[in-house]
C-alpha positions, -999 to 999 in steps of 0.1 A, spaced: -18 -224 234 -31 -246 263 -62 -238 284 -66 -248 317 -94 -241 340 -109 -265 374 -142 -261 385 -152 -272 423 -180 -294 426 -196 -280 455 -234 -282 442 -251 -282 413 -249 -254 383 -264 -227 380 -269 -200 355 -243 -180 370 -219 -204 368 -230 -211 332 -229 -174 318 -202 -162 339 -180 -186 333 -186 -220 317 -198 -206 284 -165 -194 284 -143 -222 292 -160 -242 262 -157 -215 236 -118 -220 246 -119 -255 238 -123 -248 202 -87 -253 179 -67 -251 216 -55 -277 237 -74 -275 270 -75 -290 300 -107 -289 325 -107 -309 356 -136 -314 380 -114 -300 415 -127 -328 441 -97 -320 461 -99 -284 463 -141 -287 474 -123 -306 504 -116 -270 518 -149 -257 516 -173 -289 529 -188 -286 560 -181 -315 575 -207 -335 603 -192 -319 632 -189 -283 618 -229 -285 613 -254 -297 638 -265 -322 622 -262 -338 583 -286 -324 570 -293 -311 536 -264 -284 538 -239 -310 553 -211 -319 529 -211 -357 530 -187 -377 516 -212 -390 492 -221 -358 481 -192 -351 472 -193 -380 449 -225 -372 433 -214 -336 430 -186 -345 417 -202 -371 388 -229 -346 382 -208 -320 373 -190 -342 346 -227 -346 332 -232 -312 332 -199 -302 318 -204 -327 290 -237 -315 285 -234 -275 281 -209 -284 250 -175 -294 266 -161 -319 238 -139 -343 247 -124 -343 209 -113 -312 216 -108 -307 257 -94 -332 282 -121 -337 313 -106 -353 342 -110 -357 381 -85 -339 401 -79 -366 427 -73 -386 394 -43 -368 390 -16 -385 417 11 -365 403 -6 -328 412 0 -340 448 35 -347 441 42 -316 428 22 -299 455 52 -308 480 79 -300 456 61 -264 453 56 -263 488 96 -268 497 97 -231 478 64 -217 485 72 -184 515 49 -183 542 42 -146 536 29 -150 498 1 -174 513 -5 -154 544 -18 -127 520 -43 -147 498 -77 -134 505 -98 -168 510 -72 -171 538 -72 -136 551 -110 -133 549 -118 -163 569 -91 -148 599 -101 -116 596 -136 -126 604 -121 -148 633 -133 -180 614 -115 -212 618 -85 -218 586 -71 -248 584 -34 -261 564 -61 -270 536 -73 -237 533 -37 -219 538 -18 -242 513 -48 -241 487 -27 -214 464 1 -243 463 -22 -269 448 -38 -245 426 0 -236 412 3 -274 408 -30 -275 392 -15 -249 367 21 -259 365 12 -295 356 1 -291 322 22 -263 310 -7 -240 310 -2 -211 286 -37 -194 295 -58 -199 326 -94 -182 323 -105 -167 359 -129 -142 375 -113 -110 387 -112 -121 423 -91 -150 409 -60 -134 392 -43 -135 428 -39 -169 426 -20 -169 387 -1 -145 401 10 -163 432 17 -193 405 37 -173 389 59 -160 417 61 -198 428 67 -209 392 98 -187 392 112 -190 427 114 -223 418 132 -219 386 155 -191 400 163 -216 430 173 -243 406 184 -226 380 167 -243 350 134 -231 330 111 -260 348 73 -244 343 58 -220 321 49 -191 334 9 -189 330 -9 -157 321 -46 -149 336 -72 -146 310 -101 -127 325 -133 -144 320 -160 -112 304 -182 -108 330 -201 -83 315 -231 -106 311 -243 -95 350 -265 -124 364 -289 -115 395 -298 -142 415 -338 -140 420 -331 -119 452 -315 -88 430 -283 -97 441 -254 -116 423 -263 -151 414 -244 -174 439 -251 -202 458 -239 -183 491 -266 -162 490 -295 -191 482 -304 -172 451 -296 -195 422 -313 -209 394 -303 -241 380 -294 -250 352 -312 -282 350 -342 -284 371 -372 -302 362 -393 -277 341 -419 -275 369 -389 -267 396 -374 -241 369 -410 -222 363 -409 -220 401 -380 -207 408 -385 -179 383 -419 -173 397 -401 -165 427 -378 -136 416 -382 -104 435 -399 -76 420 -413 -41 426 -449 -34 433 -458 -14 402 -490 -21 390 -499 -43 359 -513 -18 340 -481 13 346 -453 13 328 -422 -3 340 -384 1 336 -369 -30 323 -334 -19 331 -341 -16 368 -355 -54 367 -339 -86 373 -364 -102 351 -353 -86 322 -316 -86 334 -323 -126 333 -341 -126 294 -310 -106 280 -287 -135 282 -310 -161 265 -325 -129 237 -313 -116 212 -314 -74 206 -345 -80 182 -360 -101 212 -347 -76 241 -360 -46 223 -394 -63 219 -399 -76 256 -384 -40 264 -415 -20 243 -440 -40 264 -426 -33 296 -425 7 290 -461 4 273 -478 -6 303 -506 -33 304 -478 -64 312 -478 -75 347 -444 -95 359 -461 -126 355 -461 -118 325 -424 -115 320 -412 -144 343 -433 -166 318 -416 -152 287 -382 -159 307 -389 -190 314 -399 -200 279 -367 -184 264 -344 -202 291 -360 -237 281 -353 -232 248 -321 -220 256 -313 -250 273 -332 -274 255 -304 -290 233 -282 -296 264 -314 -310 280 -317 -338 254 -280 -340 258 -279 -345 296 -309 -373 301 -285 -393 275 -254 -392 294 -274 -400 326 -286 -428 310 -250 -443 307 -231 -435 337 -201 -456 323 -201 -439 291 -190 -406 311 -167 -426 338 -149 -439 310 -147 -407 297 -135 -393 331 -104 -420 330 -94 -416 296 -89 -378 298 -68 -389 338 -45 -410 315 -38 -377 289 -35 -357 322 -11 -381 338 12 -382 307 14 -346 309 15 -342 341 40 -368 346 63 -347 321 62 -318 337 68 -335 372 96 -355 359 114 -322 356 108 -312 385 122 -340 407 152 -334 383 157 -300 392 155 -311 429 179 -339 429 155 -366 430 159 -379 403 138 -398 374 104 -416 385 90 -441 362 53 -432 358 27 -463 355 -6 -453 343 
């Protein structure tokens, strides 16, 4: 069974991103073929660009950002656990024949399918500026998929759309040219039972300037989680640890021995949130500590992880170059020798 899964490298991770999703994607890798790309070309969509801003400035999406987001987030990926023994890790933009494939998909793709994809609708409805990037992203996505021959693709719920608009591409495609050219992918809904508040209360996303990284300095981290928002219940009253994000936050790094303890002292009184943000903090760097040690050595050697980045493009490129090869069949265009 192959995996695929992209993730866009619009910023750093955070712990939302981490629980909800990447944990997840490397538990896959195990005793599967998967593919993971880091989807530079799909953050294109989403940048905002010098004269969308008034000035570049810290929220600006430069160009070299997107480099450096897009390098970091190889780092990160290789740190947290992705293997590449067992996973391929690639750039998107490494990946010529997607593009390709794009076009052949668009030649089939109906306007209407797109027109109802929410990142398009949303940004209409809300009279906000969509551009042929943003319309067409559902096409690269399909070529994304379609490339490898993705069995499986592990999404949020507010992504399934998009496997199913693959698929109804996928077999328009076959049905117009009457040969089996893709697989037909299945969503795999990522558990997203582990709920992650952001230090605001709300979900953890970077939208809403409420993250927590995953690798900040210790000093940044321990401020960050000195900031989360609490109630004004006084030290020495009991509290409700399932009304607080704090303890919302310790449950993913605890286990039930560890939750149930943390859980007495909060309904005993006595504990102010101080307190508990410290006994966070402690249980998310030792959490985190292995990929810490991990991280600081593949910083260290930037070419280790480039090369890294182009040997998993060249496994990507066989693939993909498969899997594109019967497609410009299908179409009439006939065989395309593929130099890597």
């Amino acid at each position: 069974m192959r995996v695929l899964s992209g993730i866009q490298p619009t910023g750093r991770f955070h712990w939302g991103n981490y629980f909800g999703a990447i944990r997840q994607y490397i538990a896959l890798q195990e005793n599967q073929q998967a593919f993971y790309f880091i989807a530079d070309y799909h953050a294109l969509t989403t940048i905002d660009r010098p004269e969308t801003v008034r000035a570049v400035n810290e929220t600006a999406f430069t160009p070299q950002r997107l480099t450096e987001y897009t390098r970091e987030a190889a780092i990160d990926l290789l740190a947290l656990g992705l293997d590449p023994k067992h996973a391929t890790l690639f750039r998107q933009s490494d990946v010529p024949e997607v593009t390709e494939l794009t076009w052949l998909l668009m030649t089939v793709t109906q306007m209407h399918l797109l027109e109802k994809c929410h990142a398009y609708k949303d940004k209409k409805d809300r009279g906000i500026p969509a551009d042929a990037g943003l319309f067409t992203y559902p096409v690269l996505m399909a070529a994304d998929i379609l490339a490898y021959d993705s069995d499986v693709v592990p999404v949020g719920l507010d992504q399934v759309q998009h496997i199913e608009v693959t698929r109804d591409i996928a077999q328009r495609f076959n049905r117009i040219f009457d040969r089996e050219v893709f697989v037909l992918p299945e969503a795999r809904v990522l558990d997203q039972s582990a709920k992650v508040p952001g230090i605001d209360g709300q979900k953890m996303s970077k939208s809403y300037g409420n993250t927590i990284p995953v690798f900040d300095t210790p000093k940044k981290l321990r401020k960050t989680i000195m900031k989360i928002t609490t109630d004004s219940t006084p030290v020495e009253a009991p509290k409700d640890p399932d009304t607080c994000s704090i303890f919302a936050l310790y449950k993913l790094f605890a286990d039930e021995e560890q939750q149930a303890s943390l859980a007495a002292r909060y309904r005993a009184g006595g504990m102010g949130y101080g307190d508990a943000k410290q006994t966070l903090y402690d249980a998310a760097m030792a959490y985190f500590a292995p990929a810490f040690e991990r991280r600081e050595k593949l910083a260290a050697d930037p070419d280790q992880v480039e090369e890294l980045l182009r040997a998993g493009a060249v496994r990507a490129r066989l693939k993909a170059g498969e899997v594109l090869e019967r497609a410009r069949t299908a179409c009439g265009l006939g065989s395309k020798s593929v130099s890597l």
